[in-house]
C-alpha positions as CSV (number, residue, x, y, z in Angstrom):
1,X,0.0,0.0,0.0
2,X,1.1,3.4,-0.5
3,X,1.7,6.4,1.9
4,X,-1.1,6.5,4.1
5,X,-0.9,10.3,3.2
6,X,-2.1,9.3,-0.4
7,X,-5.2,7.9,1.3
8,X,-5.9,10.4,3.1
9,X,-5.8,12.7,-0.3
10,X,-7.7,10.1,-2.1
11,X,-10.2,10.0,0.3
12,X,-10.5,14.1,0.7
13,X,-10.7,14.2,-3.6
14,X,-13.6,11.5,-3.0
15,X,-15.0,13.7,-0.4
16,X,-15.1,17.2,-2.1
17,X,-16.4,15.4,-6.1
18,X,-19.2,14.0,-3.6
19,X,-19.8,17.5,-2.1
20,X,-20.0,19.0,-5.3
């Protein structure tokens, strides 16, 4: 698995296209 900072992103680029 990568960085768990590139989950973190992932999950925050999920977040915000989902708030939008």
């Amino acid at each position: 698995m990568e960085s768990p900072i590139v989950n973190i992103t992932a999950l925050v680029a999920a977040a915000s296209t989902i708030s939008l």
